[in-house]
C-alpha positions as protocol buffer text, in pm:
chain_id: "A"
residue {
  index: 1
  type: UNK
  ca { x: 10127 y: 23679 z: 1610 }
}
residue {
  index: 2
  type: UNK
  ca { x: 10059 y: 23680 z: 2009 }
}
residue {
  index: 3
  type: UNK
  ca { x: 10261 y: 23386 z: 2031 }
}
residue {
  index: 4
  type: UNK
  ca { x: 10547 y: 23520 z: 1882 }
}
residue {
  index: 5
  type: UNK
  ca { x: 10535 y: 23845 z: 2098 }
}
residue {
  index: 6
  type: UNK
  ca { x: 10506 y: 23588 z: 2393 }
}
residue {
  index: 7
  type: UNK
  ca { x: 10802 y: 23430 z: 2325 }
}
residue {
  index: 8
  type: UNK
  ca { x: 10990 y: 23781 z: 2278 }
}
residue {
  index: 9
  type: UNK
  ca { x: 10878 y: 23899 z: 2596 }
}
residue {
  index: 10
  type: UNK
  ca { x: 10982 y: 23581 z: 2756 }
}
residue {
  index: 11
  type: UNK
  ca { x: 11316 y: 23602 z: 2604 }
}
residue {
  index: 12
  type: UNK
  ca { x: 11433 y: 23935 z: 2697 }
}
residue {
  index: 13
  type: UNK
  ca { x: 11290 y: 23847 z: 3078 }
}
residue {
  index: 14
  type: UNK
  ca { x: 11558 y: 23564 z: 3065 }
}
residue {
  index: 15
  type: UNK
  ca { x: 11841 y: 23806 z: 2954 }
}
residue {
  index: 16
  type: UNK
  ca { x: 11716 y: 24022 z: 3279 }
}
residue {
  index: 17
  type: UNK
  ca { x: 11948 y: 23872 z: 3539 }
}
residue {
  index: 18
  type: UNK
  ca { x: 11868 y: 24049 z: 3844 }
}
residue {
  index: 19
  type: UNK
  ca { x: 11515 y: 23905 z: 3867 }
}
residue {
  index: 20
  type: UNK
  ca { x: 11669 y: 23534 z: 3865 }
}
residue {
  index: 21
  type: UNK
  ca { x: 12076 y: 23582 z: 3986 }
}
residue {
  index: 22
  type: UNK
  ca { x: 11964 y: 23664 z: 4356 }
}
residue {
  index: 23
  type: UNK
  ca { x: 11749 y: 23321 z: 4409 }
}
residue {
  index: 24
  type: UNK
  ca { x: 11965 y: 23092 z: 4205 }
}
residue {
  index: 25
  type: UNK
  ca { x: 12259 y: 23174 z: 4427 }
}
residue {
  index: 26
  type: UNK
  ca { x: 12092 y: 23193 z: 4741 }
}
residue {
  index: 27
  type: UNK
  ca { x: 11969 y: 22846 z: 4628 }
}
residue {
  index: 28
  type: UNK
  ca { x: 12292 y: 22739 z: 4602 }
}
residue {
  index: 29
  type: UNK
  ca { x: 12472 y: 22871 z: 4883 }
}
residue {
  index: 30
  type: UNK
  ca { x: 12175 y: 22782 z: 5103 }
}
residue {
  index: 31
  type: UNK
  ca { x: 11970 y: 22486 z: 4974 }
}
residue {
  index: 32
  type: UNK
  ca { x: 11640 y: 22567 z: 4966 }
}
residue {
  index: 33
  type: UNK
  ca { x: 11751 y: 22931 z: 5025 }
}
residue {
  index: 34
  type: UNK
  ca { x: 11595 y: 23070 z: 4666 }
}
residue {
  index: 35
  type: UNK
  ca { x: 11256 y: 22931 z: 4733 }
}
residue {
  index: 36
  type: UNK
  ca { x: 11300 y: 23100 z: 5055 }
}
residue {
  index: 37
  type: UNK
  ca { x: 11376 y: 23407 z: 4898 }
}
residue {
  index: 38
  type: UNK
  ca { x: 11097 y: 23390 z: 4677 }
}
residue {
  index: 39
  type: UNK
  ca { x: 10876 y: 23356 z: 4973 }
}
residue {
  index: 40
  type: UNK
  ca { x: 10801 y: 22967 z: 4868 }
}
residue {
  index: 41
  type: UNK
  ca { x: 10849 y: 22885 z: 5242 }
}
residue {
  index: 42
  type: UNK
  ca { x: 10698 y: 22534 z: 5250 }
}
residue {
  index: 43
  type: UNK
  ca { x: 10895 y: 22429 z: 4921 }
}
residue {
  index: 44
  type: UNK
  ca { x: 11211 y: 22631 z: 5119 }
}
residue {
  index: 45
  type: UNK
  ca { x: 11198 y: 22414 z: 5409 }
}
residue {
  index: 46
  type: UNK
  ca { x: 11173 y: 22083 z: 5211 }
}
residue {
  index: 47
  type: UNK
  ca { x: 11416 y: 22146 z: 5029 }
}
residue {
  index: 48
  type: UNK
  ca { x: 11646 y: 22260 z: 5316 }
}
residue {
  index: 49
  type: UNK
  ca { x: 11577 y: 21950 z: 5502 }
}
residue {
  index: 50
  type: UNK
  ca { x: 11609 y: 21709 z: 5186 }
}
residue {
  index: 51
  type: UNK
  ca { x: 11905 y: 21833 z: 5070 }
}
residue {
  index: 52
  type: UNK
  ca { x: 12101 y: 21901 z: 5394 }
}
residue {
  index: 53
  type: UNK
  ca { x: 11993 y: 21565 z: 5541 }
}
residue {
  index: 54
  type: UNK
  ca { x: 12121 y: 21336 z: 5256 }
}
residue {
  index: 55
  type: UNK
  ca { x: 12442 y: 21495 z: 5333 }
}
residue {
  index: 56
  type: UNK
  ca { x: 12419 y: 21442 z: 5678 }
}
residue {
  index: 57
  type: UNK
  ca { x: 12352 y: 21099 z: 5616 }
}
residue {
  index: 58
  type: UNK
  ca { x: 12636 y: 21093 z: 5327 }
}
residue {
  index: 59
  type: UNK
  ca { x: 12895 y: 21194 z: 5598 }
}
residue {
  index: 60
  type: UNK
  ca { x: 12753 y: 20960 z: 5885 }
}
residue {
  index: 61
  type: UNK
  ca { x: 12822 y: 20675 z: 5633 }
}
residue {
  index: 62
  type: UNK
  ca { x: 13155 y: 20811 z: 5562 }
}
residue {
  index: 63
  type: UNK
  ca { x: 13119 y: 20935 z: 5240 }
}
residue {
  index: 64
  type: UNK
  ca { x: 13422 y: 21040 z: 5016 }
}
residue {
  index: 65
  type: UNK
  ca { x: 13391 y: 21447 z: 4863 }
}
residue {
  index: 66
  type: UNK
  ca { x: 13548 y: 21382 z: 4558 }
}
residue {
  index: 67
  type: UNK
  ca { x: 13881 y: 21630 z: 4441 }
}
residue {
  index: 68
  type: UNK
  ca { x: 13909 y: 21742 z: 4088 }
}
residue {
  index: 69
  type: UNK
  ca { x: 14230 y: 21447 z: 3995 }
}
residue {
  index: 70
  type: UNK
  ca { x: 14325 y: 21377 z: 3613 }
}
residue {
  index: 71
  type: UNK
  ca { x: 14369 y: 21046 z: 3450 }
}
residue {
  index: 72
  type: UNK
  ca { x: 14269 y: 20867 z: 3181 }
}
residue {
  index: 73
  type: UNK
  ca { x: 13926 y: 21014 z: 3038 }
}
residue {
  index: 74
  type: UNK
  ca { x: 13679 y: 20796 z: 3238 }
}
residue {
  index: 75
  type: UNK
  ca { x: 13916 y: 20908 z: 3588 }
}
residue {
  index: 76
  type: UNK
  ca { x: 13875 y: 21262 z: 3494 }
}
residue {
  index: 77
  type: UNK
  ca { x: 13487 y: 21258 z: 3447 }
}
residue {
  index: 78
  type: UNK
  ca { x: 13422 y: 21066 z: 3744 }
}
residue {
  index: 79
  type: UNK
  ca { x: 13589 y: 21287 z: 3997 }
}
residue {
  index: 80
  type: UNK
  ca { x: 13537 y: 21614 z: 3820 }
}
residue {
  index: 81
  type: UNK
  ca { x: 13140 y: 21527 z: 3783 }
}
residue {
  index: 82
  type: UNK
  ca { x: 13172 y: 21411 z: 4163 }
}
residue {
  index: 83
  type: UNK
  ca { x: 13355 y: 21687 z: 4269 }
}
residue {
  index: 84
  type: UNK
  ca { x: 13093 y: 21927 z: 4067 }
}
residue {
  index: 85
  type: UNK
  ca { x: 12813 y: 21740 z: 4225 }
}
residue {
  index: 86
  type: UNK
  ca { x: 12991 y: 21819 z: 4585 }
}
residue {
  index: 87
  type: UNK
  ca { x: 13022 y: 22138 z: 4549 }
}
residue {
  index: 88
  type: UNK
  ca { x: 12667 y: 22228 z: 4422 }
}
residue {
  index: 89
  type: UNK
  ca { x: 12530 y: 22210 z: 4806 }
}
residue {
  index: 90
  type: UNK
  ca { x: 12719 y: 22497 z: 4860 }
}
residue {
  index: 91
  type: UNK
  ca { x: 12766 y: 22592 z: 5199 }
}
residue {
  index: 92
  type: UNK
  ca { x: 12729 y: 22222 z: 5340 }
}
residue {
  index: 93
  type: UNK
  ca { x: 13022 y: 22135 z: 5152 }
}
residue {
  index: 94
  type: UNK
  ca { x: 13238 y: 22407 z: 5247 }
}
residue {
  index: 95
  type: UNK
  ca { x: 13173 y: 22411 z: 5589 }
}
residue {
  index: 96
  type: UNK
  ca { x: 13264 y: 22015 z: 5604 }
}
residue {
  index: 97
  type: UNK
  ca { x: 13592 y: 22107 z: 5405 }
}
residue {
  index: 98
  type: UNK
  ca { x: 13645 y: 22402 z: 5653 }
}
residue {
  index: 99
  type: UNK
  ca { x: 13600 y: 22144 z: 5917 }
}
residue {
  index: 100
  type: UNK
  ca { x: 13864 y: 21904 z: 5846 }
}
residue {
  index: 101
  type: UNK
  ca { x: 13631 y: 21637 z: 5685 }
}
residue {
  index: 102
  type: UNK
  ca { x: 13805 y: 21426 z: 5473 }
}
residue {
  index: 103
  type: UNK
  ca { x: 13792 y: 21082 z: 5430 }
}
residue {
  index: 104
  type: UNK
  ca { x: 14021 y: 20806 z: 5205 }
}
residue {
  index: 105
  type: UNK
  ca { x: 13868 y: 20600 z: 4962 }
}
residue {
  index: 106
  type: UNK
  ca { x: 13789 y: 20303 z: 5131 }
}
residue {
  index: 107
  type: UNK
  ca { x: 13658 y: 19967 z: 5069 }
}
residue {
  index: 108
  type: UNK
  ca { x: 13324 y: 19967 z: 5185 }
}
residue {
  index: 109
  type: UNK
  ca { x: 12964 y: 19922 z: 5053 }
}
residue {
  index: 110
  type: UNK
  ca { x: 12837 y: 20141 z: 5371 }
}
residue {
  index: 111
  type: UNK
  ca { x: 13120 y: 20437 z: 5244 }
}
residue {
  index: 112
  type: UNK
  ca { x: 13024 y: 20387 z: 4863 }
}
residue {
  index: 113
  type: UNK
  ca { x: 12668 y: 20482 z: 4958 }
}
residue {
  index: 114
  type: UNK
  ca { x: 12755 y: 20775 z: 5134 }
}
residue {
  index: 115
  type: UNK
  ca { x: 12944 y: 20897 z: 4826 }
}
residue {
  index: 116
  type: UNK
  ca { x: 12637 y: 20853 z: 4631 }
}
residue {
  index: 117
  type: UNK
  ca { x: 12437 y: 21064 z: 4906 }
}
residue {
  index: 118
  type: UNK
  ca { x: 12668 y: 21328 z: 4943 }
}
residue {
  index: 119
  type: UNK
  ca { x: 12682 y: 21395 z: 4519 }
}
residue {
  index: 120
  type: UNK
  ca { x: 12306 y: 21323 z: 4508 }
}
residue {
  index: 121
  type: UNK
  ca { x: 12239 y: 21597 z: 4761 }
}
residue {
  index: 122
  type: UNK
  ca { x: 12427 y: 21844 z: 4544 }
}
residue {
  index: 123
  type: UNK
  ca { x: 12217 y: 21688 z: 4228 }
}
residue {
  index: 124
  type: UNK
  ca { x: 11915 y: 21738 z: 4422 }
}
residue {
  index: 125
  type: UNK
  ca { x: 12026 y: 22140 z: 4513 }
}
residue {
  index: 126
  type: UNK
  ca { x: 12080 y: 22155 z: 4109 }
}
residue {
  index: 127
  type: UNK
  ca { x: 11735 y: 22075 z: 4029 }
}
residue {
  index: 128
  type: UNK
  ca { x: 11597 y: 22309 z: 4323 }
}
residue {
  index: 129
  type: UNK
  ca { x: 11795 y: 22609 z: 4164 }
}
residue {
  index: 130
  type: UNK
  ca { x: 11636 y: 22547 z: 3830 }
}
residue {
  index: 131
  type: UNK
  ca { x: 11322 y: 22594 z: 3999 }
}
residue {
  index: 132
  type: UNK
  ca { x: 11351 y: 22911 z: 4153 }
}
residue {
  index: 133
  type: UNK
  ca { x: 11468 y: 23037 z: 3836 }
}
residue {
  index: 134
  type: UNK
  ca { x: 11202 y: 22888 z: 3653 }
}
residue {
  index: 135
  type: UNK
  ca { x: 11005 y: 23071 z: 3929 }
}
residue {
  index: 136
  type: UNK
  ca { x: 11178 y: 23367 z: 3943 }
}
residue {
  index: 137
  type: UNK
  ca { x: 11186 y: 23424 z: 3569 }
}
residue {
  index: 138
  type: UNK
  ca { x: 10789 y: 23371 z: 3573 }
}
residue {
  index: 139
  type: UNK
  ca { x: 10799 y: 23062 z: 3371 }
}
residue {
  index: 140
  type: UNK
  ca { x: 10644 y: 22908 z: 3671 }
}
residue {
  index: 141
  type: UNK
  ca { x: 10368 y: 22954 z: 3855 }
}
């Protein structure tokens, strides 16, 4: 019987969005920014440096920031899940687009890897907003 109350409780915490909307879009805007919010300062600042320094790194290698382009099926998932993955670091990525960064696809394993870094840092923000609302919501300690 507790365990079914449990799970109630938990559920209608979940449909409660302004304990979890603040941190999971500071987390995204800012990574690391949620944690900071939630006064997780240590977790905060690793994530802040993880995030923003794989795309620093994706940008010193030249990395392409993918643009939502149609196609054939496997065209169309590959630069809208790129382009998704881009623009989950938030403010990184618009402040290189607000910058002028742009770079054409080029032929290079040095440039592929930077790709991969600059998608993988917006994977990495992804899994650091699911924790602050898995924090915020209480499901964490």
């Amino acid at each position: 019987m507790t365990e079914t109350k449990a799970k109630k409780s938990q559920a209608a915490e979940l449909r409660q969005p302004q304990k979890w909307i603040t941190p999971v879009l500071l987390g995204w805007l800012v990574p690391g920014g949620g944690h900071f919010y939630l006064k997780r300062w240590n977790h905060g600042g690793l994530l802040l440096f993880s995030v923003a320094g794989m795309f620093l790194f994706g940008l010193m290698m030249r990395g392409r920031m993918f643009t939502p382009e149609s196609g054939d099926l496997f065209t169309t998932v590959m630069n809208y899940g790129g382009y998704m993955g881009d623009l989950a670091t938030g403010l990184l990525y618009f402040l290189a687009s607000w910058l002028g960064y742009s770079q054409p696809l080029l032929a290079s394993p040095v440039t592929d890897y930077g790709t991969k870094f600059l998608v993988c840092a917006g994977l990495l923000n992804i899994l650091a907003m699911v924790d602050a609302y898995e924090i915020a919501v209480g499901e964490k300690p």
